[in-house]
KOLZAKE-327131 format. One record per residue (C-alpha): x, y, z; residue in three letters. Coordinates in steps of 0.2 Angstrom, whole numbers, padded with zeros to 4 digits, always signed. Layout:
BEGIN
XYZALA/...
# end
This chain:
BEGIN
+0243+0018-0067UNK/+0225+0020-0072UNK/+0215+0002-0075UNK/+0203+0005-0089UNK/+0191-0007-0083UNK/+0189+0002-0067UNK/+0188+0019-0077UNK/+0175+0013-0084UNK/+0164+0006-0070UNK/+0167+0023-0060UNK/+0159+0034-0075UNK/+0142+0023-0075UNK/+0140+0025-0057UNK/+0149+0044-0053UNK/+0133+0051-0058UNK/+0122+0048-0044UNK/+0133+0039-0031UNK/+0144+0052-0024UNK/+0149+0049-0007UNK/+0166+0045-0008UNK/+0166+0031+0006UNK/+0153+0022-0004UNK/+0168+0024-0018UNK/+0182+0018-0011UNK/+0171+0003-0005UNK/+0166-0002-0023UNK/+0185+0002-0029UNK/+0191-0011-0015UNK/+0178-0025-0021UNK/+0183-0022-0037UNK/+0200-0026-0037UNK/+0199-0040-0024UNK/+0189-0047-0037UNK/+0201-0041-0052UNK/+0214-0051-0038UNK/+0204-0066-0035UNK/+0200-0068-0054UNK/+0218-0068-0061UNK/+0221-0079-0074UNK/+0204-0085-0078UNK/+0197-0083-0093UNK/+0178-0082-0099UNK/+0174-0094-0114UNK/+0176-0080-0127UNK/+0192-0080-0123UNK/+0191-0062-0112UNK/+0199-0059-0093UNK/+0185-0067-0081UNK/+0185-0050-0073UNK/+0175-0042-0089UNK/+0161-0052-0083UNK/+0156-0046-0067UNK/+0161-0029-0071UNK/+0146-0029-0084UNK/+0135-0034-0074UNK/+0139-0023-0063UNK/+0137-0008-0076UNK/+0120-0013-0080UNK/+0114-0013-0064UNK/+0122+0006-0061UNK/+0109+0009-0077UNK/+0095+0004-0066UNK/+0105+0017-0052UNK/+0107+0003-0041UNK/+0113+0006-0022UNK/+0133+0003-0019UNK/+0129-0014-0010UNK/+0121-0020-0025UNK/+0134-0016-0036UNK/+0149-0024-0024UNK/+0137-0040-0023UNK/+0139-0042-0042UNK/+0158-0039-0043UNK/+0161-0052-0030UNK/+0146-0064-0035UNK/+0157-0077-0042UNK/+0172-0075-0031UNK/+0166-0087-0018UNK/+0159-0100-0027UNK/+0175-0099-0041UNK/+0190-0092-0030UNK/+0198-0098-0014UNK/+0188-0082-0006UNK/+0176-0086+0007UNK/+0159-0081+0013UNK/+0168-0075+0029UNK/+0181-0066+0022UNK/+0166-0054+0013UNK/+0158-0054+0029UNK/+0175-0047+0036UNK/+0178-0034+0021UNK/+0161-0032+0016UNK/+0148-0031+0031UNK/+0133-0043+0032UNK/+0122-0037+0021UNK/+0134-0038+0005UNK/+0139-0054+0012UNK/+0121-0062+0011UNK/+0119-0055-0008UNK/+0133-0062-0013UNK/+0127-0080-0004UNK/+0111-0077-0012UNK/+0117-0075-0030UNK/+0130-0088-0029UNK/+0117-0101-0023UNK/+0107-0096-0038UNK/+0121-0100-0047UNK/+0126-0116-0041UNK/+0109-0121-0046UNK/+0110-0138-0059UNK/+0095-0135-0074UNK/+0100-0156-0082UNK/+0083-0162-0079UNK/+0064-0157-0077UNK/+0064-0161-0059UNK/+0079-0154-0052UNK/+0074-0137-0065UNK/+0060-0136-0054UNK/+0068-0137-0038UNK/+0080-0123-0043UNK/+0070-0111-0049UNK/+0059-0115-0034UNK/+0074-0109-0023UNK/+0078-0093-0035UNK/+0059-0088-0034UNK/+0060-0089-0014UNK/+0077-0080-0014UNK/+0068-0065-0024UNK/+0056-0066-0010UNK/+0070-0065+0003UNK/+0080-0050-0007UNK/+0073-0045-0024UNK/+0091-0037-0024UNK/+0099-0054-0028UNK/+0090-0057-0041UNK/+0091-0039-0049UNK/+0110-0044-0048UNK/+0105-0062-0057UNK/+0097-0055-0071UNK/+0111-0044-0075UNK/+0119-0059-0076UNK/+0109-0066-0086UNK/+0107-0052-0099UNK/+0128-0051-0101UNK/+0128-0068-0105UNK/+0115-0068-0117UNK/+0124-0054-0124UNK/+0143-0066-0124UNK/+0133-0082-0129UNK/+0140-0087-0145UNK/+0155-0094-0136UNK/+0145-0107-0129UNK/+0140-0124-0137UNK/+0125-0125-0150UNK/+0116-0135-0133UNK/+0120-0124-0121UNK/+0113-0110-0132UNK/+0098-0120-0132UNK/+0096-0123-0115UNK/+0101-0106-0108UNK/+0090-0096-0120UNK/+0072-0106-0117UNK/+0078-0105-0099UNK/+0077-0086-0102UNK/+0063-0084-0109UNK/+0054-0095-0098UNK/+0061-0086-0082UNK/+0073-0071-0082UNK/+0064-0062-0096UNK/+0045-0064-0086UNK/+0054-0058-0073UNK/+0061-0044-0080UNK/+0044-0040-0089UNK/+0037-0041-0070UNK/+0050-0029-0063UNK/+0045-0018-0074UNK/+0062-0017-0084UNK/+0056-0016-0101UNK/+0072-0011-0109UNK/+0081-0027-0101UNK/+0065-0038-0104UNK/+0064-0036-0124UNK/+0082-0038-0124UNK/+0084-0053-0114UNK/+0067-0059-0128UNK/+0078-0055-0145UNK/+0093-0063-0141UNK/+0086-0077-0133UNK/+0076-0080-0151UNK/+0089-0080-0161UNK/+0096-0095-0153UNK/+0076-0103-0147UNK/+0071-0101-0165UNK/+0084-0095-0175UNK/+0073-0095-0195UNK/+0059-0082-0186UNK/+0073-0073-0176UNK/+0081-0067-0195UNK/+0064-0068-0204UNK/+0058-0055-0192UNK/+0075-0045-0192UNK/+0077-0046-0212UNK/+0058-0038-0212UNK/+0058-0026-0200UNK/+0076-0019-0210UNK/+0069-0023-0227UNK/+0060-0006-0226UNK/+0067+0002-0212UNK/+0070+0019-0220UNK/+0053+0020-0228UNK/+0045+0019-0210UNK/+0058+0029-0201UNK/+0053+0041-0214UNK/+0035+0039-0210UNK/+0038+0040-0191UNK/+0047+0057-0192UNK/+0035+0064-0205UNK/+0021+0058-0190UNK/+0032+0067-0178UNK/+0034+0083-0188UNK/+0015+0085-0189UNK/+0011+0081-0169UNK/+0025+0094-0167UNK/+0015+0105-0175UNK/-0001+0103-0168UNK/+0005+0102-0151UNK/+0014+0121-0155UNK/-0002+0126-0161UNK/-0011+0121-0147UNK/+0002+0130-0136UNK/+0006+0114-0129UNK/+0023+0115-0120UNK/+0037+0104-0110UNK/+0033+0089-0122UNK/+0047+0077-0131UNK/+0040+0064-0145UNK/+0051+0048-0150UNK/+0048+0035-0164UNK/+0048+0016-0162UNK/+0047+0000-0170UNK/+0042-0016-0160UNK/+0057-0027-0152UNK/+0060-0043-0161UNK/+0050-0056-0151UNK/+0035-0044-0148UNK/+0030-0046-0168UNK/+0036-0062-0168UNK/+0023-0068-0153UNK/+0010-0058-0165UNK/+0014-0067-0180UNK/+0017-0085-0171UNK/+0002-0085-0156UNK/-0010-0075-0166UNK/-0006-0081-0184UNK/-0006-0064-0193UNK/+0005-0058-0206UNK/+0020-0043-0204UNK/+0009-0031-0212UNK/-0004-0034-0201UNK/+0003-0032-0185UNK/-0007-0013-0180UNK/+0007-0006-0167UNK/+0023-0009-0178UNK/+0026+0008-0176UNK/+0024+0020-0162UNK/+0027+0037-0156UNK/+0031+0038-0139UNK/+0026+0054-0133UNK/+0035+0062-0116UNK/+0025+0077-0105UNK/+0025+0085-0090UNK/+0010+0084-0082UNK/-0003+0070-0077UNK/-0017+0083-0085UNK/-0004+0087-0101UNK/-0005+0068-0107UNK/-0026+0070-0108UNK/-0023+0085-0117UNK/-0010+0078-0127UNK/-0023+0064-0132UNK/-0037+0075-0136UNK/-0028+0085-0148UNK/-0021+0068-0157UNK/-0040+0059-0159UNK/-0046+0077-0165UNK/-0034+0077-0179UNK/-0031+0059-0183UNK/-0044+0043-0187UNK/-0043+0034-0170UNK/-0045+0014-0172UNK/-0059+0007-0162UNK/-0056-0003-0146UNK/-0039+0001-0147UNK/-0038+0016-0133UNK/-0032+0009-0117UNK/-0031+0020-0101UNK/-0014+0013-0091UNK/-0013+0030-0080UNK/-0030+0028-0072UNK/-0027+0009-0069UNK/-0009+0004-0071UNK/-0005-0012-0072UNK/+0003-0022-0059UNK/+0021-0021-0063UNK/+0019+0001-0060UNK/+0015+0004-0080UNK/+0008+0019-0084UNK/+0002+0027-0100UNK/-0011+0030-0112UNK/-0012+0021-0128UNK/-0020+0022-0144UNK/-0020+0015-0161UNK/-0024+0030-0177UNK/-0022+0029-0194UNK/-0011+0044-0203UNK/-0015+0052-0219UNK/-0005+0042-0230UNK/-0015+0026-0223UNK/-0002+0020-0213UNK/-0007+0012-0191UNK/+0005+0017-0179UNK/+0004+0016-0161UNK/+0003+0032-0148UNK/+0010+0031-0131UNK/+0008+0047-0118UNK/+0014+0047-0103UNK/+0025+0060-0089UNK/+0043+0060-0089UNK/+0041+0049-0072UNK/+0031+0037-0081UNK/+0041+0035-0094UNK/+0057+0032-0082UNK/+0047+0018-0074UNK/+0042+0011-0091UNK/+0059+0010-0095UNK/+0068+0005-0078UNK/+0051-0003-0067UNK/+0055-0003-0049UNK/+0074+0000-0051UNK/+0065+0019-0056UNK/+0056+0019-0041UNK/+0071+0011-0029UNK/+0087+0021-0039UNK/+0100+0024-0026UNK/+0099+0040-0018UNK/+0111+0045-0006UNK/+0101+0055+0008UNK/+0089+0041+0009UNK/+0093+0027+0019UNK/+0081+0012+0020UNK/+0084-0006+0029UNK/+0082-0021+0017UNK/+0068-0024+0026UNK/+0060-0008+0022UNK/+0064-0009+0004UNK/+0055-0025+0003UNK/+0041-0018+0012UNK/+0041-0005-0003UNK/+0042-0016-0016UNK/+0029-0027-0011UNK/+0015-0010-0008UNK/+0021-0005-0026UNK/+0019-0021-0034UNK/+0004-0034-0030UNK/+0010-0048-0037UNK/+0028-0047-0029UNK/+0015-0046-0012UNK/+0010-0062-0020UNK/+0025-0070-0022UNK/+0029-0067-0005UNK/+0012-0076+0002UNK/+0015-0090-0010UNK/+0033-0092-0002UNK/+0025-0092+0013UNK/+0014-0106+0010UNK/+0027-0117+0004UNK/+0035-0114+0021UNK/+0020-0121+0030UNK/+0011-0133+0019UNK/+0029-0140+0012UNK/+0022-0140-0005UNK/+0033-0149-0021UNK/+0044-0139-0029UNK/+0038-0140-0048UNK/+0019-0136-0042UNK/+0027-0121-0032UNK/+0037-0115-0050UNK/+0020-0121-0060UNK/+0008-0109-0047UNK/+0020-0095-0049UNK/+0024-0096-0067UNK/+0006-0100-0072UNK/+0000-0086-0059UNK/+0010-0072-0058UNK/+0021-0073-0073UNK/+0011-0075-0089UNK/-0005-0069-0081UNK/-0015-0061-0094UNK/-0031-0056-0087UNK/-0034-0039-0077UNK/-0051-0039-0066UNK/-0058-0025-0054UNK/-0065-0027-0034UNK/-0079-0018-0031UNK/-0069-0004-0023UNK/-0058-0003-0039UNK/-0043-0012-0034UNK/-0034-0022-0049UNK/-0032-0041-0049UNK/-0022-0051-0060UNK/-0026-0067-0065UNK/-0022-0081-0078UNK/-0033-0082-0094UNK/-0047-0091-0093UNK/-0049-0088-0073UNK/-0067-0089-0064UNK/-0074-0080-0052UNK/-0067-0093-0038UNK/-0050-0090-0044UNK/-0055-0072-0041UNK/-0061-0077-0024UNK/-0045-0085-0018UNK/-0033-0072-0022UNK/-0043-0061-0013UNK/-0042-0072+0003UNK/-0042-0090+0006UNK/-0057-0090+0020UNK/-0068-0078+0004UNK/-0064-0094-0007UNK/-0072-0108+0006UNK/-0086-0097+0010UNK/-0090-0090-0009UNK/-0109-0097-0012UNK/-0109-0087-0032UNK/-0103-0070-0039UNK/-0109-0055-0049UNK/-0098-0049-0064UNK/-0103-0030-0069UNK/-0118-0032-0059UNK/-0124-0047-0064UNK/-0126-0066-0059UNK/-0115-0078-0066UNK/-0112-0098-0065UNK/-0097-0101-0054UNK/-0087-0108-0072UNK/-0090-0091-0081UNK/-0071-0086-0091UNK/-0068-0068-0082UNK/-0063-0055-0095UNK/-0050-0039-0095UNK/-0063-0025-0088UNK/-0072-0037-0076UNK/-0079-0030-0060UNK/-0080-0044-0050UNK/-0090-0046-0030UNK/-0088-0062-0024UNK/-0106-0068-0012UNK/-0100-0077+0004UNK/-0108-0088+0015UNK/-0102-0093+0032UNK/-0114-0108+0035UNK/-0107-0113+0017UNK/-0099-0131+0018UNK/-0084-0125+0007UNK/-0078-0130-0010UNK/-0083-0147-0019UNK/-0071-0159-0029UNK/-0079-0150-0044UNK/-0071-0134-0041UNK/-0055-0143-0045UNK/-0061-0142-0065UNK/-0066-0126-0063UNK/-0054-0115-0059UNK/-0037-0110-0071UNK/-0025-0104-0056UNK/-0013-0116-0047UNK/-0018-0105-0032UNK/-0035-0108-0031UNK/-0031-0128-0035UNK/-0019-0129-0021UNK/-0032-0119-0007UNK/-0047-0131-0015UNK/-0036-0148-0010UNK/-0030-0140+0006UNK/-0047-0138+0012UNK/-0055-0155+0005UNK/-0040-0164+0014UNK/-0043-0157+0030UNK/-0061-0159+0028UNK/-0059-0176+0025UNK/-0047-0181+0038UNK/-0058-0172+0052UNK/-0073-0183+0045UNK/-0059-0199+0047UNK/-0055-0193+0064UNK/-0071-0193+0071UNK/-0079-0207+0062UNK/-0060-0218+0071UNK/-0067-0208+0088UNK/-0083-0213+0087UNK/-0080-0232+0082UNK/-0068-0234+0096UNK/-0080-0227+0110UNK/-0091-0238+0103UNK/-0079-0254+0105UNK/-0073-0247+0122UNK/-0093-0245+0130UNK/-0095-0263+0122UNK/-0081-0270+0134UNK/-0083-0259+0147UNK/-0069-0249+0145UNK/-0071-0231+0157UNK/-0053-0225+0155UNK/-0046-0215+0142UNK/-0032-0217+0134UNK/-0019-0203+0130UNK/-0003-0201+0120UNK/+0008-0208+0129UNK/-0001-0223+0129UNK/-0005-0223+0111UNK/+0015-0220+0109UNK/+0019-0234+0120UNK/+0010-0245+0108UNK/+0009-0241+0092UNK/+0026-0229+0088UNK/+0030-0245+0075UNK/+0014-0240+0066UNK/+0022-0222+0064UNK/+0007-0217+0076UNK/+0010-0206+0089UNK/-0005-0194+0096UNK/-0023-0200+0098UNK/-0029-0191+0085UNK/-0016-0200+0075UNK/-0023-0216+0082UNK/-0041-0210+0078UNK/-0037-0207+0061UNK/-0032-0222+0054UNK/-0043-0233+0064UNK/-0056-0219+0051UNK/-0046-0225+0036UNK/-0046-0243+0042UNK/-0031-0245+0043UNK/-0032-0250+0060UNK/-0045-0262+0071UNK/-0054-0256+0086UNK/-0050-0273+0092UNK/-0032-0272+0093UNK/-0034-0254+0102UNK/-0045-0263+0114UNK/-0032-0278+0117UNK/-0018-0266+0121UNK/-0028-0257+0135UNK/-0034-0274+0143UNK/-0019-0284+0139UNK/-0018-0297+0128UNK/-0025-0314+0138UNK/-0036-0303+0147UNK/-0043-0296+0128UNK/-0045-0315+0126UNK/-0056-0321+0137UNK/-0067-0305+0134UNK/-0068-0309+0117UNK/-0074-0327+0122UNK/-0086-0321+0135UNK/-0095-0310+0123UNK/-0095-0322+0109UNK/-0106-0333+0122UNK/-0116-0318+0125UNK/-0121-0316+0108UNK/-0123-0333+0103UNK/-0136-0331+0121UNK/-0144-0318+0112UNK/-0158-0317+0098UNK/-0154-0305+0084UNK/-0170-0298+0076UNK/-0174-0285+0063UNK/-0190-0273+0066UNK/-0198-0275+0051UNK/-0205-0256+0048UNK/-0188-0249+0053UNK/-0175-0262+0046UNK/-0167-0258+0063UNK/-0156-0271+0072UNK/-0155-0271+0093UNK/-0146-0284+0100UNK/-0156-0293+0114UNK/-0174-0289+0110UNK/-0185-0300+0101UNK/-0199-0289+0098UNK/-0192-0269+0100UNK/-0205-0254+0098UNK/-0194-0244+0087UNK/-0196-0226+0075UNK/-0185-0218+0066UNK/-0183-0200+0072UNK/-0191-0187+0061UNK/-0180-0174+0064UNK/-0164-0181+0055UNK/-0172-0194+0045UNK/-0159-0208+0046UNK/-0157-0220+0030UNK/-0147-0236+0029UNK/-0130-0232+0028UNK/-0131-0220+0042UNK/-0123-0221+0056UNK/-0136-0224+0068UNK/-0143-0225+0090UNK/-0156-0229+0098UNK/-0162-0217+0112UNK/-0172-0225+0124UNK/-0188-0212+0126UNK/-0203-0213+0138UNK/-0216-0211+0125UNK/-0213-0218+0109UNK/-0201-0233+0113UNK/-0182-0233+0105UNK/-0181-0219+0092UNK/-0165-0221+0081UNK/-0157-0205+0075UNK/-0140-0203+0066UNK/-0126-0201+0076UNK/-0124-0184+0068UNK/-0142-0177+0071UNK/-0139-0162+0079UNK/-0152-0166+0094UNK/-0141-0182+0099UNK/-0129-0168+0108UNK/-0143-0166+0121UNK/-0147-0184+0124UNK/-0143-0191+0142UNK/-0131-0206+0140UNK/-0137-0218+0150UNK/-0154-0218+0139UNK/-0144-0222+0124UNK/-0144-0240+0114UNK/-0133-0248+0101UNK/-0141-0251+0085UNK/-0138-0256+0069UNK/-0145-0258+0052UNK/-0150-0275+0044UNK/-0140-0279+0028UNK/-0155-0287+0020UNK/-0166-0270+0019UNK/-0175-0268+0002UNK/-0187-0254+0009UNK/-0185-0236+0004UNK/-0181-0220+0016UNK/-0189-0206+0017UNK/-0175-0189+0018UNK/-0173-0171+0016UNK/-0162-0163+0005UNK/-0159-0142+0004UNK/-0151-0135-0012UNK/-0147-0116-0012UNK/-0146-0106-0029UNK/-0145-0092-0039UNK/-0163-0084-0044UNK/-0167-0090-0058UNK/-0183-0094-0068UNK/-0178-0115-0075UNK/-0168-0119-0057UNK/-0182-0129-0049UNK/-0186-0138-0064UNK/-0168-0142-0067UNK/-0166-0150-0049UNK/-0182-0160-0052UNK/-0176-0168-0070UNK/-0158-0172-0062UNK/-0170-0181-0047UNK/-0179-0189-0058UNK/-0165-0194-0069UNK/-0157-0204-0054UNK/-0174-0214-0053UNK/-0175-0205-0036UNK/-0194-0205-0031UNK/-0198-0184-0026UNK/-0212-0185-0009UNK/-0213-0168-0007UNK/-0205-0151-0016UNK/-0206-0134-0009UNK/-0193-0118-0014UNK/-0195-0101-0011UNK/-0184-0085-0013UNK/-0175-0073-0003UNK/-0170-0054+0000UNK/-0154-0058-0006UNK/-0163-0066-0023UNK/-0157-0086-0016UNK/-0168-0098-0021UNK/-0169-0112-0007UNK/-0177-0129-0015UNK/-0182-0143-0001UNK/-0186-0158-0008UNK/-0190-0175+0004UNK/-0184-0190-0008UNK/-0187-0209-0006UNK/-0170-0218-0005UNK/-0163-0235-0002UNK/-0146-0230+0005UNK/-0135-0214+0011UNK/-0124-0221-0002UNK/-0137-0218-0017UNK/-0140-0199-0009UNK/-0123-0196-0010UNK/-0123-0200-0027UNK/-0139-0188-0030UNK/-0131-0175-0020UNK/-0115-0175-0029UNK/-0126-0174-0048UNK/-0137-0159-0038UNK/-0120-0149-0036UNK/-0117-0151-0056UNK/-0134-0141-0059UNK/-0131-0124-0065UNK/-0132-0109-0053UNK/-0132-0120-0037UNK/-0119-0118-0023UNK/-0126-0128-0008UNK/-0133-0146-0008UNK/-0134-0155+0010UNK/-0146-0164+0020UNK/-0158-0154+0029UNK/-0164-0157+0047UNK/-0179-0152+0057UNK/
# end
């Protein structure tokens, strides 16, 4: 006896899957599950094996390979039958074993509350990256349960479409699949917002036979001028909008039905690239074209593989339709995305692995997703900033910009050129110093526009991104690389300030050994603290006293009466301050003292005194590049006074963009800080930089921090440090 069901399932897929091996494999998975589903019923009602079987026969549409199809007959067998993982393994192979696992992890996944929504689709959006396959096989899902979702409760229609169209529907939209995409929209409008869903319906009906007969009596006329122009080998199709399309138009951008330009459309099939400029030519010659409403998708398709030419005319009778040309391939991948390009064919055989190779040369973003999983993996990033980073990034991303060399980039509206900067690569992000757009210079804030040539200027002495950047860029992306850099940057600045105080408090009490991490483990594993750098850090963060570090390498009593003794010492000792310098060095009543010119050290700094043979003690900042050639046994411990009311002399450098009002900008933020200028120079480079030193007089490194960070606010600069000699 014939099963109808089955019948049915074999016509969708007879036509391209042939080998009869692949056949009986599909036939056996089919009625294990048939087997395994008996007597369960879907909520409408129907035999639970309907389900799967649908899903299954969209997925032969998009020509799907015979393990994708088995996957989605079995994918709820294991999670809602006694069947086991194994026991697919056993039947099955590996490979139709791990779909199934993937797609039923996907569907164990619990949507209840905003946290646990993000986790999930987190772990959906890394098993695409894993196998896109599963979730080709999830959307199916998806789409046949849109299609069956009146049985469910008001609630669950709820939740289940906005989850649509907040995921599955972008996805599909990604993928390329537009015929699964706008379906997978209507329905889930109906039930999102169900007034616009039948306002929308009931207009695009109410005159339905007027614009069908306005559409054919467009086609009838291209018809004629393509047969004219002995034009051959073409196929023209009429068109209205899908549902949620004009409803987007009428609800984001506040326009009325009748305004809405690209209602209609004729779709318009060749056979050639060079056929579908022809074919253009022929309809601007002989219809009004509307301006700014050509776009050219066959030279620069858009990420998901798209490719056509569109343009907007008017007819005779007054009425705006919407032209599409495009190949017969094109249209197949307009319709189908990737699945067109991946449809199953039986003399090719590829790895999964080669597939996903594939996918990811044919469509960039999904080579983004893949780095982003990737990230996750190593900087263990939350859940709902991973979902908010790909949905902000990659799925409504709006905004197409050009590399110099013509390569597309998509970004999320309202993007700057240092979101541009971090998609390209993470190291042309910390090194970006300013940007041309179309040729021309441009504030690091500029808003980057569809069309943009973007070229992003690197420097490699460039101290990376500031804590401004954070408001400037739009991309989760580029937010999560700026914060990963000024992290580390920070904690190596912790580091070595946490090093540098405890060699400090080691030379003080005559410590020579070092310490390792055994030592530090031995001691301070209760403090979670297990490595020296560990130990280094968070004496840097004070969280931690150099003192106690001491104590545990001299022992405790020991640490006791060396604290005594040099309590004794100091009390011995006369503390003076110079009075030019406002330098402390314990021990000497009258030192000869200068501050060094070359780094120009200001209270606040860290500071030592090197004893020279000329001119005395000069004290330098501990981070004057010239300290690093110093022989230790001529270095002193200084410190500052905490009574200083003098002013310092310091450099500054700021690095710009050429431009004519930068200089006097930098000198009205000085002066706006009540900052006194000494001296000014600037000058400009081949590469049209304009370098401003300025030397400042300056109570503290605290106050030049504050200056610095108001410098780094003025328009077109990129670099603001302290300057050496």
């Amino acid at each position: 006896m014939t099963d109808p069901l089955y019948t049915s399932l074999c016509e969708s897929f007879r036509s391209y899957i042939e080998r009869e091996s692949d056949i009986k494999l599909i036939e056996k998975a089919y009625f294990l599950a048939k087997d395994k589903h008996e007597g369960q019923a879907r909520k409408s009602g129907e035999p639970y094996i309907t389900h799967p079987v649908a899903v299954a026969k969209i997925l032969t549409e998009l020509h799907s390979g015979p393990a994708t199809i088995i996957a989605a007959l079995l994918h709820d067998t294991v999670e809602d039958t006694a069947l086991t993982l194994k026991d697919v393994e056993k039947m099955f192979g590996t490979d139709i074993a791990q779909l199934v696992d993937g797609v039923t992890k996907i569907g164990k996944l619990s949507f209840n509350t905003k946290a646990s929504q993000a986790d999930n689709h987190q772990k959906m959006l890394l098993a695409m990256a894993k196998d896109i396959r599963v979730v080709l096989i999830k959307i199916a899902d998806r789409l046949h349960n849109m299609r069956t979702l009146d049985s469910m409760s008001p609630e669950k229609q709820y939740k289940i479409a906005t989850e649509t169209l907040e995921i599955y529907a972008p996805l599909a939209h990604r993928l390329g699949i537009f015929r699964i995409k706008a379906e997978l929209e209507d329905k889930a409008l109906r039930y999102t917002d169900p007034p616009m869903y039948y306002r929308v319906s009931n207009l695009i009906q109410a005159k339905k036979s007027e614009r069908e007969k306005s559409i054919n009596k467009v086609i009838e006329h291209i018809n004629g001028l393509f047969e004219d122009s002995e034009l051959k080998n073409f196929e023209i199709k009429g068109r209205i909008k899908n549902i949620y399309s004009i409803y987007k138009k009428m609800v984001r951008d506040e326009r009325e039905f009748e305004d809405i330009y690209d209602l209609l459309a004729v779709r318009i099939t060749v056979d050639r690239i060079e056929t579908c400029y022809q074919a253009l030519g022929i309809i601007h010659a002989n219809f009004t074209p509307i301006p700014r409403r050509f776009k050219d998708y066959i030279a620069v398709p858009k990420p998901n593989m798209y490719q056509s030419l569109h343009t907007t005319v008017l007819s005779e009778e007054g009425t705006l339709f919407e032209v599409q040309i495009r190949t017969t391939e094109m249209d197949d991948i307009a319709e189908y995305g990737i699945a067109a390009h991946w449809a199953y064919k039986e003399n090719k055989q590829y790895s999964k692995e080669r597939e996903q190779f594939e996918i990811a040369q044919k469509l960039k973003w999904y080579g983004e997703l893949l780095k982003m999983s990737e990230d996750t993996d190593e900087t263990g990033g939350g859940a709902e900033e991973f979902v908010g980073t790909v949905k902000g990034d990659i799925l409504d991303a709006n905004v197409y910009v050009f590399t110099p060399k013509g390569e597309v980039i998509e970004l999320p509206k309202g993007s700057t050129p240092i979101d541009f900067a971090y998609r390209i690569h993470t190291d042309v992000g910390n090194k970006m110093v300013g940007a041309l757009v179309n040729n021309r210079i441009v504030p690091l804030e500029y808003e980057l526009n569809t069309g943009d040539i973007v070229s992003v200027k690197i420097n490699k002495n460039s101290f990376g991104p500031s804590e401004d950047w954070l408001k400037i860029v739009k991309s989760s992306h580029a937010k999560h690389k700026i914060k990963g850099y000024l992290n580390m940057l920070n904690r190596d600045r912790l580091i070595q300030m946490g090093k540098e105080q405890l060699e400090r408090e080691f030379t003080a009490n005559k410590i020579t050994d070092s310490i390792d991490d055994a030592f530090v483990k031995k001691h301070f594993e209760k403090n979670m603290i297990l490595t020296v750098t560990e130990l280094h850090l968070e004496i840097g963060k004070g969280n931690l006293s150099t003192k106690t570090v001491v104590s545990k390498v001299l022992g405790q009593e020991t640490d006791r009466e060396m604290l005594l003794q040099r309590q004794m010492e100091k009390a011995s000792r006369q503390l003076t301050t110079h009075s030019e310098t406002g330098v402390v060095i314990e021990g000497l009543s009258s030192p000869q003292l200068k501050l060094a010119n070359c780094c120009l050290p200001i209270p606040g700094d860290p500071i030592i005194g090197y004893v020279s043979k000329q001119s005395g003690i000069v004290i330098h900042a501990t981070f004057c590049p010239n300290c690093k050639q110093f022989e230790e046994n001529r270095l002193i411990e200084a410190f500052w006074s905490p009574n200083i009311t003098r002013k310092y002399a310091t450099w500054i450098k700021i690095i710009g963009t050429n431009r004519p009002t930068l200089v006097p900008d930098v000198i009205t933020t000085v002066n706006a800080s009540s900052i006194a200028i000494a001296e000014i120079s600037a000058m400009i480079t081949q590469q049209l930089e304009n370098i401003i030193k300025i030397k400042v007089s300056i109570t503290s490194a605290q106050a030049l921090e504050t200056l610095m960070v108001n410098l780094r606010k003025v328009t077109d600069v990129y670099l603001v440090e302290r300057d050496f000699k």
